[in-house]
N, CA, C and O atoms as a GROMACS GRO file, in nm:
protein
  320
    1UNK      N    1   1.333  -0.407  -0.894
    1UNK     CA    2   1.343  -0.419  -0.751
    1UNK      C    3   1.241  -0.522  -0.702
    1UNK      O    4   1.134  -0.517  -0.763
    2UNK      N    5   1.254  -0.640  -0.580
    2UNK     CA    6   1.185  -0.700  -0.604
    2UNK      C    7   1.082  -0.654  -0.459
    2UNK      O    8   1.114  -0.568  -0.377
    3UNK      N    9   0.960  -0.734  -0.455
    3UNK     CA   10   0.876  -0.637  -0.383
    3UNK      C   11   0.900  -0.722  -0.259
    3UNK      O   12   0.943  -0.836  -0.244
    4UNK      N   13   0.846  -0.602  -0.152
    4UNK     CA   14   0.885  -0.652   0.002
    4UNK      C   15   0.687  -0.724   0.048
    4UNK      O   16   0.569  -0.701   0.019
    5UNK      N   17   0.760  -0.803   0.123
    5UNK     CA   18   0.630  -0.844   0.233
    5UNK      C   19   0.636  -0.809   0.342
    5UNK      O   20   0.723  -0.835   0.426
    6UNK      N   21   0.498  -0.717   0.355
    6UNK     CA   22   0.492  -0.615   0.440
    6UNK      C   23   0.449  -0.672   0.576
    6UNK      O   24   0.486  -0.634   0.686
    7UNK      N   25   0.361  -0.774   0.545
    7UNK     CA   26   0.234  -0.821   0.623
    7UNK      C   27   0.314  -0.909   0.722
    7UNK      O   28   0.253  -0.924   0.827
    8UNK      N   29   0.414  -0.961   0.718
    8UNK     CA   30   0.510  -1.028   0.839
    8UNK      C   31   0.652  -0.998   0.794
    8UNK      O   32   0.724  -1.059   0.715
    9UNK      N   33   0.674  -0.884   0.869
    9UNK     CA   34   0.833  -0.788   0.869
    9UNK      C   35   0.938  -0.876   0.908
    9UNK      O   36   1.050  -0.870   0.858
   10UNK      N   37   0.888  -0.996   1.035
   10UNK     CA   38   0.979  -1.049   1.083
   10UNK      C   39   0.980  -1.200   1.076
   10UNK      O   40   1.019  -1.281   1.161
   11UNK      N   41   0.915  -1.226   0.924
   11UNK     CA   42   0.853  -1.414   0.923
   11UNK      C   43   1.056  -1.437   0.875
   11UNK      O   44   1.116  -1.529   0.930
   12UNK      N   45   1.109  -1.376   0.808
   12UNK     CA   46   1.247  -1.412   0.812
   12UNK      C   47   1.321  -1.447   0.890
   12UNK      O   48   1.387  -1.551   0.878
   13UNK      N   49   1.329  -1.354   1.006
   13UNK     CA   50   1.406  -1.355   1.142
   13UNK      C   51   1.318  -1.503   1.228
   13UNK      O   52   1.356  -1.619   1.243
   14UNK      N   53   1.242  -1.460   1.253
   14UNK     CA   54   1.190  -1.605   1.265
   14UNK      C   55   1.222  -1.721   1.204
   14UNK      O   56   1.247  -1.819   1.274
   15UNK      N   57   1.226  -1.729   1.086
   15UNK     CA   58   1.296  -1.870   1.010
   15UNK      C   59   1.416  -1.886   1.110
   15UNK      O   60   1.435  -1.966   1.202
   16UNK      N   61   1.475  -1.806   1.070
   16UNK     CA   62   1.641  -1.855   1.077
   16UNK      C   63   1.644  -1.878   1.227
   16UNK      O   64   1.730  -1.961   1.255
   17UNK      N   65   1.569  -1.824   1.348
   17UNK     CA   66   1.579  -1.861   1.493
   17UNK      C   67   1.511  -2.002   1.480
   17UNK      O   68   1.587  -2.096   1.504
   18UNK      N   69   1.405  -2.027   1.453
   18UNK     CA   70   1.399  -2.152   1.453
   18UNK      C   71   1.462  -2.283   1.388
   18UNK      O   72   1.480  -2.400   1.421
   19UNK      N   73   1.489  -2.196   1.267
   19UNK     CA   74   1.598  -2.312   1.243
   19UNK      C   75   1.724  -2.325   1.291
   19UNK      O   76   1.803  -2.404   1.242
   20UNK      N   77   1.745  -2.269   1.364
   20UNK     CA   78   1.865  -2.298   1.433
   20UNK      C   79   1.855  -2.410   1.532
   20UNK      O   80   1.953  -2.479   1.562
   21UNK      N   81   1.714  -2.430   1.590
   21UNK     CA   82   1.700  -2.516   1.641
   21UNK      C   83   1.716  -2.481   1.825
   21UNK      O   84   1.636  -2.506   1.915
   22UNK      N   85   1.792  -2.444   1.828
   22UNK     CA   86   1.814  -2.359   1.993
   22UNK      C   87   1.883  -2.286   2.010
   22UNK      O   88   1.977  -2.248   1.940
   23UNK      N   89   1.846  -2.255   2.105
   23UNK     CA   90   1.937  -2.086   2.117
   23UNK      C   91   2.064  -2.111   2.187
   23UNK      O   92   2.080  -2.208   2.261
   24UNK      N   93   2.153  -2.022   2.161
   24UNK     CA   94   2.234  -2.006   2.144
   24UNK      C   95   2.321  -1.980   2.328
   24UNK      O   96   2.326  -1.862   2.364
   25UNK      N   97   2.371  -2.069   2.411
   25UNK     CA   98   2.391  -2.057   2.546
   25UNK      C   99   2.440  -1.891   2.556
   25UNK      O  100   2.429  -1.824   2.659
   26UNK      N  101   2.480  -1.855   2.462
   26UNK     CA  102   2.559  -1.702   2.499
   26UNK      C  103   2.466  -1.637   2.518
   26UNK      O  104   2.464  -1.562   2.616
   27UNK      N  105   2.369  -1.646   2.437
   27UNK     CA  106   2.301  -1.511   2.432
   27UNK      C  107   2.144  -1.583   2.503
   27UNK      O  108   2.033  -1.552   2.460
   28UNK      N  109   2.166  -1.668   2.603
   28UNK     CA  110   2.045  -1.700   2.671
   28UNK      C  111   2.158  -1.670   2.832
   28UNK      O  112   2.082  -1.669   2.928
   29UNK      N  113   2.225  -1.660   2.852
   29UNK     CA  114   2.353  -1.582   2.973
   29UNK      C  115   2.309  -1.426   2.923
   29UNK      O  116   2.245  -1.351   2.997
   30UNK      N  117   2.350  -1.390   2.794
   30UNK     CA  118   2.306  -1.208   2.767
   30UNK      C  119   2.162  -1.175   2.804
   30UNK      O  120   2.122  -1.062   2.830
   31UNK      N  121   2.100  -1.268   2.803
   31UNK     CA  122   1.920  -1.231   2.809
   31UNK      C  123   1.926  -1.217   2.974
   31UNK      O  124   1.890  -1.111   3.027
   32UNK      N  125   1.982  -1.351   3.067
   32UNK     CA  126   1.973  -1.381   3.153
   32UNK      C  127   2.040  -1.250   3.240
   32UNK      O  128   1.974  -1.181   3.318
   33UNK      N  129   2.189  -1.231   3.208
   33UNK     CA  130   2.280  -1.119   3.311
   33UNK      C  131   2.132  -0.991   3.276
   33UNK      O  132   2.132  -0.920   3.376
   34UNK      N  133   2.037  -0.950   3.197
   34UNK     CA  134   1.957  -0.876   3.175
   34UNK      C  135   1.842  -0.864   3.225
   34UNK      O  136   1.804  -0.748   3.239
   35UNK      N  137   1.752  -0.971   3.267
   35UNK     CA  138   1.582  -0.974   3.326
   35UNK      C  139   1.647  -1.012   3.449
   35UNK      O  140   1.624  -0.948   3.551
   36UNK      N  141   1.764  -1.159   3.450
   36UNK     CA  142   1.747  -1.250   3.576
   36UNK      C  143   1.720  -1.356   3.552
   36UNK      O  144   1.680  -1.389   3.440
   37UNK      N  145   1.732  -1.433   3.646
   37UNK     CA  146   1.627  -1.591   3.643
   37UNK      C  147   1.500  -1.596   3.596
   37UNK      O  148   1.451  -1.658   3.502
   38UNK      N  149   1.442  -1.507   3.694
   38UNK     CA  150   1.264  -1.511   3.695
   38UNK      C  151   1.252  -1.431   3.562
   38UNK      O  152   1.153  -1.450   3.492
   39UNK      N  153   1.328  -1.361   3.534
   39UNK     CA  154   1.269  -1.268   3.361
   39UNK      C  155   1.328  -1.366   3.248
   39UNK      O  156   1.325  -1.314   3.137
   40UNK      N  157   1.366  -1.459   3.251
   40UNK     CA  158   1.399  -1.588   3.128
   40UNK      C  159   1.377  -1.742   3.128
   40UNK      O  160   1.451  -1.827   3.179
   41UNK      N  161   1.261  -1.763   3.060
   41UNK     CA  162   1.214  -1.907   3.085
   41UNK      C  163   1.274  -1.944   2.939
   41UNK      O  164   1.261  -1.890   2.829
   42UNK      N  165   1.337  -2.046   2.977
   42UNK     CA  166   1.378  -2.169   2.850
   42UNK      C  167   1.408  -2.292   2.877
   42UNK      O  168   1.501  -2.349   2.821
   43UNK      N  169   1.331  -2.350   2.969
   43UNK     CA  170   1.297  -2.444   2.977
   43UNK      C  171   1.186  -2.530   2.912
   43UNK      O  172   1.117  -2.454   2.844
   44UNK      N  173   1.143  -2.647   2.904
   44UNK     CA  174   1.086  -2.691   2.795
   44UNK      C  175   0.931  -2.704   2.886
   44UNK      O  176   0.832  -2.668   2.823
   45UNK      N  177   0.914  -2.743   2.998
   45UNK     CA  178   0.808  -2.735   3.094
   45UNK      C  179   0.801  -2.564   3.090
   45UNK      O  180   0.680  -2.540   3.086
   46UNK      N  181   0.853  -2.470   3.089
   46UNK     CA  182   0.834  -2.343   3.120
   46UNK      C  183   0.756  -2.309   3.004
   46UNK      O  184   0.650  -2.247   3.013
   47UNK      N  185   0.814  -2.357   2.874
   47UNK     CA  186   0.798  -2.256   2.768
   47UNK      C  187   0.636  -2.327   2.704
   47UNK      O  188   0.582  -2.266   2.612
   48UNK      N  189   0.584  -2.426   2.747
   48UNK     CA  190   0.498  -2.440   2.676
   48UNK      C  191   0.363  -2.380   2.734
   48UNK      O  192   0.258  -2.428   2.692
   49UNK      N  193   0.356  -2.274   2.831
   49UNK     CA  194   0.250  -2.226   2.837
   49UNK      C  195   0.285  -2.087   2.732
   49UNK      O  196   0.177  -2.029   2.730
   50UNK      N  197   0.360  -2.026   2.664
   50UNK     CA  198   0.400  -1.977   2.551
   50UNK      C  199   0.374  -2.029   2.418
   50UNK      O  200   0.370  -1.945   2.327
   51UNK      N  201   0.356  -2.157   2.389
   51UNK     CA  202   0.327  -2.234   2.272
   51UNK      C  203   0.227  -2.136   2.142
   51UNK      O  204   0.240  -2.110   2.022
   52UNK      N  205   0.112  -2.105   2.263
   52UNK     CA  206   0.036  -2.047   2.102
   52UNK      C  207  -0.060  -1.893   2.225
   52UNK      O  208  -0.021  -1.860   2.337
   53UNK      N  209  -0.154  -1.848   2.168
   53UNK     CA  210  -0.231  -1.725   2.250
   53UNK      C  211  -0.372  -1.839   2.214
   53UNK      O  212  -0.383  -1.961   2.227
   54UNK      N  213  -0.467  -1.731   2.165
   54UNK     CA  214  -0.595  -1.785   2.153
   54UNK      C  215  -0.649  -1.857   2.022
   54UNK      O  216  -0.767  -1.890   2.010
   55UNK      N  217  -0.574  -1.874   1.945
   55UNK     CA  218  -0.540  -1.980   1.804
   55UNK      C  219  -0.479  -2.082   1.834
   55UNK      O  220  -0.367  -2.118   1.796
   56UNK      N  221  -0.572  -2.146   1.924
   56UNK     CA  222  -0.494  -2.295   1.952
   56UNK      C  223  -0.449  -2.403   1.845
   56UNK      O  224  -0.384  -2.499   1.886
   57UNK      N  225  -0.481  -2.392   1.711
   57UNK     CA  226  -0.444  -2.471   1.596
   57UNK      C  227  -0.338  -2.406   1.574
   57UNK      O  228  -0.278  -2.462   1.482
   58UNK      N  229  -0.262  -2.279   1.625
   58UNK     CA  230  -0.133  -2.259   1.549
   58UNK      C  231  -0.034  -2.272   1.698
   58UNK      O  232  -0.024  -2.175   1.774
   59UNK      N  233   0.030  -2.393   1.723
   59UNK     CA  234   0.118  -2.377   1.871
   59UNK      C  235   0.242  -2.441   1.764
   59UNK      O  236   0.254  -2.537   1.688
   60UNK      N  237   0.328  -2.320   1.811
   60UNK     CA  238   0.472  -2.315   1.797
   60UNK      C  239   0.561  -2.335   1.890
   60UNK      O  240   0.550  -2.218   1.928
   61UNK      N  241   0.652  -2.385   1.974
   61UNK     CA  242   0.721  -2.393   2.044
   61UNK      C  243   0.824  -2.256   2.087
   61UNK      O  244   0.919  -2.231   2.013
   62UNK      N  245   0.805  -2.192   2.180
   62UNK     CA  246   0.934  -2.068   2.138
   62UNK      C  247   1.083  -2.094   2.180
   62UNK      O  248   1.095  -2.193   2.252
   63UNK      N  249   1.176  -2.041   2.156
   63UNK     CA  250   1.324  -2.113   2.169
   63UNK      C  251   1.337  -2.070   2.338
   63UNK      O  252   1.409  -2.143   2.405
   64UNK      N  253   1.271  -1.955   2.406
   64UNK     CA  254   1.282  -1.850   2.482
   64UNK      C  255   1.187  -1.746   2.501
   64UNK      O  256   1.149  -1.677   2.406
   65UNK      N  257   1.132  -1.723   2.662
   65UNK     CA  258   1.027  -1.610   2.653
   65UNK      C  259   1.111  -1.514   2.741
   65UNK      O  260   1.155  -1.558   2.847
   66UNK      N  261   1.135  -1.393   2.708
   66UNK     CA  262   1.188  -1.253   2.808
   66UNK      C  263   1.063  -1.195   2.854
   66UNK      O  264   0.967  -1.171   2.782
   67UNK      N  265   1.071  -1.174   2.983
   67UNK     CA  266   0.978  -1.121   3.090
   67UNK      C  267   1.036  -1.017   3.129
   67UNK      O  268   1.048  -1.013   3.251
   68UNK      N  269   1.099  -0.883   3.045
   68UNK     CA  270   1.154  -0.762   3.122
   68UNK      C  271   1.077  -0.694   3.197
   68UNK      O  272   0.963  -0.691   3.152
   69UNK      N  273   1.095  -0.626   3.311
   69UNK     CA  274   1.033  -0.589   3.384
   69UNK      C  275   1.002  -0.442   3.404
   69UNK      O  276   0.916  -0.392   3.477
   70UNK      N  277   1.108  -0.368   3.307
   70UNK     CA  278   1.120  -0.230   3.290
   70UNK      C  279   1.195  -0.172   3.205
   70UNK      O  280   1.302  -0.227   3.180
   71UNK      N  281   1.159  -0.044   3.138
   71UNK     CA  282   1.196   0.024   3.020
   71UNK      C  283   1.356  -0.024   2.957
   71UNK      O  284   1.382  -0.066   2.844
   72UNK      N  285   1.419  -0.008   3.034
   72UNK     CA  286   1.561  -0.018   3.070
   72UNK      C  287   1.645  -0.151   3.043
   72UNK      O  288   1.766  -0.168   3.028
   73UNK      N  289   1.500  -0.269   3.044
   73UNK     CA  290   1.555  -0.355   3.049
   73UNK      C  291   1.529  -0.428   2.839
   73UNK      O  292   1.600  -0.487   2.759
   74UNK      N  293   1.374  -0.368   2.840
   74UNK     CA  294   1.376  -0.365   2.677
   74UNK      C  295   1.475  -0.308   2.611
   74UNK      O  296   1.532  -0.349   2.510
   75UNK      N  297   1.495  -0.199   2.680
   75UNK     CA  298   1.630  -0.155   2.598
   75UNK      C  299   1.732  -0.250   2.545
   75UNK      O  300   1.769  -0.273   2.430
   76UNK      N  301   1.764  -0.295   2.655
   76UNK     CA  302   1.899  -0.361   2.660
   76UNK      C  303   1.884  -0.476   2.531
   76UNK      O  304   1.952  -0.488   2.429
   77UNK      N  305   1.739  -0.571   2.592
   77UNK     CA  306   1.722  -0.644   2.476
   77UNK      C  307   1.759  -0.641   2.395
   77UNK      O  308   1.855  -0.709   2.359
   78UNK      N  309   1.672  -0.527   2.303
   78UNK     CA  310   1.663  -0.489   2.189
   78UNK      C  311   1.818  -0.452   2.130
   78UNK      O  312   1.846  -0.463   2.010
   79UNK      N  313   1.904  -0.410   2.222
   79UNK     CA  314   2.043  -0.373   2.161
   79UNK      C  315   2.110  -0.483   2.127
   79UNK      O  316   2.209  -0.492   2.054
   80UNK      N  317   2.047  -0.572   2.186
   80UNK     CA  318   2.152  -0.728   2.186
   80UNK      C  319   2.103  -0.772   1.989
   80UNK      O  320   2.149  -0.872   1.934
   0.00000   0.00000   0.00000
C-alpha cells in the first residue's frame, strides 16, 4: 500500500485547480447564485490582496476568494 501525505491533505486538489488555469464560469455563477456579488471576488485587482498572509516570499495567485457570510452558506459551498 503506498503511503499517504498527511502534512498537505489538499496539495493535490490544489494542483489540479491551478492547473486548470481558471475557474470554471459555471461554478464561479454556483459560488456567486450562493454568497452574491460582494461574497465572490475573482477579479484580478480583487484577488491580489489574497495573494499570500504573512509569508510574503510565498504569493500565489488564487483562482477565487468566497466571503460566506453564514453557516448556511458554507454549507452550500462545501456541497458544490
Amino acid at each position: 500500500m503506498a503511503a499517504m501525505n498527511y502534512a498537505f491533505p489538499c496539495r493535490e486538489m490544489h494542483t489540479i485547480l491551478l492547473g486548470a488555469g481558471a475557474m470554471d464560469a459555471k461554478l464561479l455563477d454556483e459560488f456567486r447564485a450562493i454568497v452574491g456579488d460582494r461574497g465572490l471576488i475573482s477579479s484580478a485587482e480583487g484577488l491580489h490582496t489574497y495573494e499570500c498572509d504573512g509569508l510574503t516570499n510565498f504569493r500565489v495567485m488564487p483562482l477565487a476568494v468566497l466571503l460566506p457570510s453564514n453557516a448556511e452558506q458554507v454549507q452550500s459551498i462545501v456541497r458544490i
